[in-house]
N, C-alpha and C positions, 0 to 999 in steps of 0.2 A: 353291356357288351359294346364297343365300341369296333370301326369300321374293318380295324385290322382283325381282331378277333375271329369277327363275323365270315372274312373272306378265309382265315388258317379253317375253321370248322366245315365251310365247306367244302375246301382242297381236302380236309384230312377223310370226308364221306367221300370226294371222287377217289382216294387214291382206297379206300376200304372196298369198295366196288371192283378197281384194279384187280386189288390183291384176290378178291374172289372169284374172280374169274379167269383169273392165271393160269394157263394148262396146266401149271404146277400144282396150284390147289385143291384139283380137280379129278386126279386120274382115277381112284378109287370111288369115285360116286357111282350109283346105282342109276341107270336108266329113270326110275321115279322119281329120285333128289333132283337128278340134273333138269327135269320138268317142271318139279315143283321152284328148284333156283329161278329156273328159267320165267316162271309166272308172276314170281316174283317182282322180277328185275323190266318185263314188261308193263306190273302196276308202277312200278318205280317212272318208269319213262313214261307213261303217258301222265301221270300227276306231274312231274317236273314240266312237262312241255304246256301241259294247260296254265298252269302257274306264267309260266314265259307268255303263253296266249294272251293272259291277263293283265300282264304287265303293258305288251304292246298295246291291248286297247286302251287302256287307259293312258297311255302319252298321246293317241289319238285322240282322246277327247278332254285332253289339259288337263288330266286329274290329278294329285298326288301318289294316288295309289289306286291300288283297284277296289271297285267295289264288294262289299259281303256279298256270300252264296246262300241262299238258305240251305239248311242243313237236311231237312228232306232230301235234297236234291242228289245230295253225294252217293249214297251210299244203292241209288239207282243206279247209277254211272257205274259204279265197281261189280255190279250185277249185271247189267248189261254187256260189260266189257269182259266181264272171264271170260267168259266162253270162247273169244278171241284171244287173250292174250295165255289160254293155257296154251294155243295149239302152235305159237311161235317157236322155235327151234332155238335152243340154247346160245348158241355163236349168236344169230340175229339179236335176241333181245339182250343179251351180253353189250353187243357193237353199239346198239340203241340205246341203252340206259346209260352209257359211255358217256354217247356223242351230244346226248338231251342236258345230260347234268351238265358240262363242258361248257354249252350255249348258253343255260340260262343261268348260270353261275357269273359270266361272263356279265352278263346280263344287269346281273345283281351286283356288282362291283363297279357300275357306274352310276347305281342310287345314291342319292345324297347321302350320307350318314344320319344328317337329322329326323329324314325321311322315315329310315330301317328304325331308329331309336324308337321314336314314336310309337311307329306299329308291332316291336317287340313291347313297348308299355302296352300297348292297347291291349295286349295277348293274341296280337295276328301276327307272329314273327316266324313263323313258316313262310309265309311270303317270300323272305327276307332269309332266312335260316332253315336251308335246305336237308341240312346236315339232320335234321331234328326227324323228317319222316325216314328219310333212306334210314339211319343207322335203327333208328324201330328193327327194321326187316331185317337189316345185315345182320344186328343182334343175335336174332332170331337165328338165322341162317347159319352164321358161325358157330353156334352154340349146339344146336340141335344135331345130335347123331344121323346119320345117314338112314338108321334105322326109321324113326321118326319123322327126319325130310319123305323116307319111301312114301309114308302113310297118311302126309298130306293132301295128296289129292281127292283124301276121301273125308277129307274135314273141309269145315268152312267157319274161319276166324272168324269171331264176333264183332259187330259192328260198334267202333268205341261211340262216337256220337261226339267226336271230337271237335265239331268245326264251331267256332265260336269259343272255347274253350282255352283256355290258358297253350301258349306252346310247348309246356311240360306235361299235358295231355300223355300220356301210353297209347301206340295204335296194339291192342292186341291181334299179331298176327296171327295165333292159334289158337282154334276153340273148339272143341267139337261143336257140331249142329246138333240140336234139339230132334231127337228121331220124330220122323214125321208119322201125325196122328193115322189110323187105320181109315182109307174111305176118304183120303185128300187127296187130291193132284198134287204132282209134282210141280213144282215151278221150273218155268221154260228154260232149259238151256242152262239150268243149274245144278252141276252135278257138283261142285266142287266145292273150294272155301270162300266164305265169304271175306275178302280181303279187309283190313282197316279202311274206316271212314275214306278223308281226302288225301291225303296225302300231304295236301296243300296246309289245312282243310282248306274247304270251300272259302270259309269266308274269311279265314285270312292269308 
């Protein structure tokens, strides 16, 4: 994949994001869809901005690229974060997942080309190829009946285990949860689905 490539694949996930969020696209959604969109579109925005996070630090510290995450680490982050990002308001995380990809896309268009190459060989080209997590979800999202969008909030996608992984990786964004055993706690603050890995992933 070469530089040009790299930036139409990205354009082609902001303007799919666009189009999903077009009053137009939207008028018949169910109050549930439009949350479950919405939750969506805020794990979208904050993976895209920590990726941007990582890129600045690592020009802070003269690196080529950023360093790997372990992979433990990710799929805390996306469990801590629901619970936040279900309760954001469709318009805001709409504006947000907009304005995030926009930056750090931007972002990514003034990496070397050898640089991106490299790290799509390496199988860390999420870094670099944005296009790769968001259209997972859009997928997902355009595809799935309204019915189904309803009923997501009462699933929690499977956690793929993708970071380190090839960037052809699948984030499964829908899975049901495993009913929890008789005589277990709940876990805190998780009522909902469990989103895919990084986004990023982590470590690339």
């Amino acid at each position: 994949m070469d530089g040009q490539d790299l930036v139409a694949r990205n354009a082609a996930s902001r303007q799919r994001l666009r189009d999903l969020v077009a009053p137009s696209s939207g008028h018949d959604r169910s109050p549930l869809a439009r949350s479950a969109i919405a939750t969506s579109l805020a794990h979208l925005a904050f993976w895209d901005r920590f990726v941007y996070a990582r890129w600045n630090q690592a020009a802070e510290r003269g690196l080529e690229a950023p360093p790997e995450i372990a992979d433990a680490h990710t799929q805390l982050v996306n469990d801590a974060g629901f619970p936040q990002w279900r309760t954001i308001p469709f318009e805001d995380a709409a504006r947000d997942a907009l304005a995030v990809a926009e930056t750090l896309d931007g972002l990514i268009e003034r990496i070397d080309p050898q640089v991106a190459e490299r790290l799509i060989a390496a199988g860390r080209g999420r870094l670099v190829d944005r296009s790769i997590h968001r259209n997972e979800h859009l997928d997902d999202l355009q595809t799935d009946s309204d019915h189904r969008l309803g009923g997501w909030a009462e699933r929690r996608p499977v956690h793929d285990g993708s970071v380190g992984r090839p960037a052809t990786t699948r984030c499964p964004s829908f899975g049901w949860q495993r009913p929890r055993q008789q005589g277990t706690a709940p876990a805190l603050g998780r009522s909902g689905p469990r989103l895919c890995s990084s986004a990023a992933p982590a470590s690339d």
